[in-house]
C-alpha positions as CSV (number, residue, x, y, z in Angstrom):
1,X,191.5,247.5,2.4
2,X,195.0,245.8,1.8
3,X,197.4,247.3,-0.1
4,X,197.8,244.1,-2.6
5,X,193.8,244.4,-3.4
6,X,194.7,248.6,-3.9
7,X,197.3,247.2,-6.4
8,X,195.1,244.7,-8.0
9,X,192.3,247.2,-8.8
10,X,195.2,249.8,-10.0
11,X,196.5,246.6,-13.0
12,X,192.6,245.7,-13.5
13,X,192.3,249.4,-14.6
14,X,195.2,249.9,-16.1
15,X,194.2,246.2,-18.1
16,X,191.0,247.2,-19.2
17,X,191.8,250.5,-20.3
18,X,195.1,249.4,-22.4
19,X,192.6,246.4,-23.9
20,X,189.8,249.0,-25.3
21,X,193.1,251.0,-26.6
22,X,194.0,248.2,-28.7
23,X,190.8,247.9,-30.4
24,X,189.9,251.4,-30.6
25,X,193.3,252.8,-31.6
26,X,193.6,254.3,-35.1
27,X,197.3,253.5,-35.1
28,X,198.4,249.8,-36.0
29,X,201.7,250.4,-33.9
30,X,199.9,252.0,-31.2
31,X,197.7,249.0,-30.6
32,X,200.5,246.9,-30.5
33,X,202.0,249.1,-27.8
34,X,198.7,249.2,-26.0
35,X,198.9,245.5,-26.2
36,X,202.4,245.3,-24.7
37,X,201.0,247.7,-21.8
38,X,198.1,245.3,-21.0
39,X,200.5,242.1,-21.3
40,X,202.6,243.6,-18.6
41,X,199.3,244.2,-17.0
42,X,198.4,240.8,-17.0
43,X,202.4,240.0,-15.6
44,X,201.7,241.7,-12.7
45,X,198.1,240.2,-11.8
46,X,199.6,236.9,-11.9
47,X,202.7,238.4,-9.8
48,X,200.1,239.2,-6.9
49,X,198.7,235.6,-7.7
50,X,202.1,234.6,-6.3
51,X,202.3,232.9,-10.3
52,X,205.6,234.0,-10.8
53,X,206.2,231.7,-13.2
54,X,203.5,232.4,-15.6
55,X,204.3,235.9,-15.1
56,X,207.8,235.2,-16.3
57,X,206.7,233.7,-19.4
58,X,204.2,236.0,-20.5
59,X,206.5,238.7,-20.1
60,X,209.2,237.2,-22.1
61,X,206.9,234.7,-24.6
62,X,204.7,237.7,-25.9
63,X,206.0,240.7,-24.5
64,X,209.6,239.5,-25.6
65,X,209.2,237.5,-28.8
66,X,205.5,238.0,-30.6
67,X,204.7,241.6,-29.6
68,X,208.6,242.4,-30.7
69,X,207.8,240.2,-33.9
70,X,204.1,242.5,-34.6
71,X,206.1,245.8,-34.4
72,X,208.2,244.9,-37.1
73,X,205.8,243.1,-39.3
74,X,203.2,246.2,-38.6
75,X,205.7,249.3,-39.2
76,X,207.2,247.1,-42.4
77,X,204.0,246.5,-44.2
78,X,202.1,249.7,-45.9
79,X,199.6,248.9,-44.9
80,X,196.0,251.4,-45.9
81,X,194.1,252.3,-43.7
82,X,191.2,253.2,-45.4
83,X,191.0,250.0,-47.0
84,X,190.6,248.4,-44.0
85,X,187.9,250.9,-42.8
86,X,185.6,250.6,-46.3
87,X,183.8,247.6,-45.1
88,X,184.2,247.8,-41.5
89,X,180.6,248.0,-40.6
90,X,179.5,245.4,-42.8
91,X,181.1,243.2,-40.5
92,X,180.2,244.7,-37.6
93,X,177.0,242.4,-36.6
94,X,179.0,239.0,-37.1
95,X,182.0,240.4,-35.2
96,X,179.8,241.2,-32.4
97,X,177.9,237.4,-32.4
98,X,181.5,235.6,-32.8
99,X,182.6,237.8,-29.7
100,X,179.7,237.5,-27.6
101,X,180.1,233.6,-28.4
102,X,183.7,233.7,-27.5
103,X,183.3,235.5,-24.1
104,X,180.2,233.3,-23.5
105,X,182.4,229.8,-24.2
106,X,185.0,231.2,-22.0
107,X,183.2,232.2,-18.9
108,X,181.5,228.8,-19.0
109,X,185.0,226.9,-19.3
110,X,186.1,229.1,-16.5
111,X,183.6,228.6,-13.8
112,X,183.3,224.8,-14.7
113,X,186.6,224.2,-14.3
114,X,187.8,226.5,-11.8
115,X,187.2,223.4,-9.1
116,X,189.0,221.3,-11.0
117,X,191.8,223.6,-11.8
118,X,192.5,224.0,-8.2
119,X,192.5,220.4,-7.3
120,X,196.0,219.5,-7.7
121,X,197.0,222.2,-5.4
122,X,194.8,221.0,-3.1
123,X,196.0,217.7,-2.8
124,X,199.7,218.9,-3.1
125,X,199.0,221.3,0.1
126,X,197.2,218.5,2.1
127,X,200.0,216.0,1.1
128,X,202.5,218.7,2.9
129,X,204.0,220.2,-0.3
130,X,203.4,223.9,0.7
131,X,207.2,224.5,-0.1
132,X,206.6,223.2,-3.4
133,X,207.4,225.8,-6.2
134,X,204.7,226.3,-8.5
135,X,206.1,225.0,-11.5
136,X,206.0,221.9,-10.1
137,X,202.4,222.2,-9.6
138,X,201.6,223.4,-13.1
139,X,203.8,220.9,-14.4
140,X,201.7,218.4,-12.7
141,X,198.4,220.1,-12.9
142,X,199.2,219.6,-16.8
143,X,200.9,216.7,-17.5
144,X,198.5,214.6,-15.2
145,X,194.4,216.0,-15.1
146,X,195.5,218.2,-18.3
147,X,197.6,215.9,-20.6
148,X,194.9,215.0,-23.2
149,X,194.0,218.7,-23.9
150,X,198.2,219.6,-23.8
151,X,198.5,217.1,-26.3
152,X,195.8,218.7,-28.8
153,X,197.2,221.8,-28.0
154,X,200.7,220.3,-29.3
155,X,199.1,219.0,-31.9
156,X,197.1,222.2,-33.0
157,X,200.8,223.8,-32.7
158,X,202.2,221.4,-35.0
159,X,199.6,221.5,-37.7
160,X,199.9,225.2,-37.8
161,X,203.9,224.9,-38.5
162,X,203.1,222.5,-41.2
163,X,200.7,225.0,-42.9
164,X,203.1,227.9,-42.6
165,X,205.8,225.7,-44.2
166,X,203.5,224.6,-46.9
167,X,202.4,228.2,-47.4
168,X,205.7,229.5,-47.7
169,X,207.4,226.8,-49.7
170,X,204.3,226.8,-52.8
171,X,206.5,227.3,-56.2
172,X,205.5,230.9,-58.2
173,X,207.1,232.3,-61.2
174,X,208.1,235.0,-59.5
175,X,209.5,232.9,-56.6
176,X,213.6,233.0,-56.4
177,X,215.1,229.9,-54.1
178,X,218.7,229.2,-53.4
179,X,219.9,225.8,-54.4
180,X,222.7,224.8,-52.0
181,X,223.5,221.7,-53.6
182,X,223.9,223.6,-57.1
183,X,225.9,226.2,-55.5
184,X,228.3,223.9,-53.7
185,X,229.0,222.3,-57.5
186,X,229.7,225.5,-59.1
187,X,233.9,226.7,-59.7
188,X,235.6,229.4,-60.0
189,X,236.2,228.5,-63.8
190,X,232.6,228.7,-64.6
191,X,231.6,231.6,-63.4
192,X,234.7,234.0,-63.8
193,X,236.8,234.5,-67.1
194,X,239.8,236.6,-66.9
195,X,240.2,238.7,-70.0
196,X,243.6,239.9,-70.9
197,X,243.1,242.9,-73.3
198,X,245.8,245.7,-74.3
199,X,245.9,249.2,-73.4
200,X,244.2,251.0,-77.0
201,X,244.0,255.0,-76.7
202,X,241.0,255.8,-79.4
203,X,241.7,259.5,-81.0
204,X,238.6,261.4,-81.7
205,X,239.3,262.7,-85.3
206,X,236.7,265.4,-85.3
207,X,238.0,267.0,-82.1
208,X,241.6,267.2,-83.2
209,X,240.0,268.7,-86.4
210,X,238.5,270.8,-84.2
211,X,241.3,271.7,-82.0
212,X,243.7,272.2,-85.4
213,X,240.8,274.7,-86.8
214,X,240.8,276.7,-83.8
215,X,244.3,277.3,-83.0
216,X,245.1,278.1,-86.9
């Protein structure tokens, strides 16, 4: 056995184990570190792949930028635990059909288009492109075979930024916005006043009553 396939076994482990860990971890921030572990899991598949650039970018995409992003949103929100866990097992049967559908939908897009995913190497290898990085090839597996279903994607992406803007923007009357174009308008003289008062010493009569009593 090759050493590569020793290593590829040793990250397939390491991949499924880290994956379970997410899902069966009682800790929020300990499935997010699970979920970091099996990213970089995932890196170094594609590494022995010889994908290095889709290693690259998962490392720095998710492992970088939305795992970072999880931690703080997951150890800044109280979040209650038993709440969650009331009415897990209620949902427990539909979980387990949406899953079954998902990894069912997903096998079938993988070996259907495995063939075709391949092509475009194919043809770049017989055309004499071996020195060809593979970001080229992506970039023209996608832009060429793939572009209709990169531009849903884009669109999909875009749709979800308008939501989250129109989410986040909705008017409440507890909602406090700052207004720029108010606060560029505003001087000195209408928000500070300068008060000249003189210096006034107020005697407490009832202590120096006090004080008189006491030392007569």
């Amino acid at each position: 056995m090759e050493f590569t396939t020793v290593l590829f076994y040793i990250f397939a482990l390491l991949l499924t184990v880290s994956g379970l860990k997410v899902i069966t971890s009682r800790n929020p921030v300990g499935s997010a570190l699970f979920l970091v572990l099996a990213f970089f899991n995932a890196a170094a598949i594609w590494m022995l792949l010889e994908a290095e650039f889709l290693a690259i970018l998962l490392v720095l995409l998710y492992v970088g930028a939305v795992m970072v992003l999880f931690l703080f949103v997951v150890m800044m929100l109280d979040i209650n635990l038993d709440v969650l866990r009331k009415d897990f097992k209620r949902f427990v049967p539909m979980a387990t059909l949406v899953g079954a559908i998902i990894v069912i939908e997903t096998a079938l897009i993988l070996w259907h288009g495995y063939g075709a995913t391949t092509t475009p190497v194919r043809e770049a290898a017989a055309a004499g492109a071996a020195a060809v990085p593979n970001t080229f090839l992506i970039g023209k597996a996608i832009y060429t075979d793939y572009v209709f279903a990169f531009e849903v994607a884009g669109l999909v992406l875009l749709v979800a930024i308008i939501a989250a803007i129109a989410l986040t923007a909705r008017k409440g009357k507890d909602s406090k916005r700052q207004r720029v174009s108010e606060q560029v308008k505003v001087r000195a003289q209408d928000r500070v006043r300068i008060v000249k008062m003189p210096a006034e010493k107020v005697l407490d009569t009832a202590a120096d009553a006090n004080a008189s009593g006491n030392n007569g």
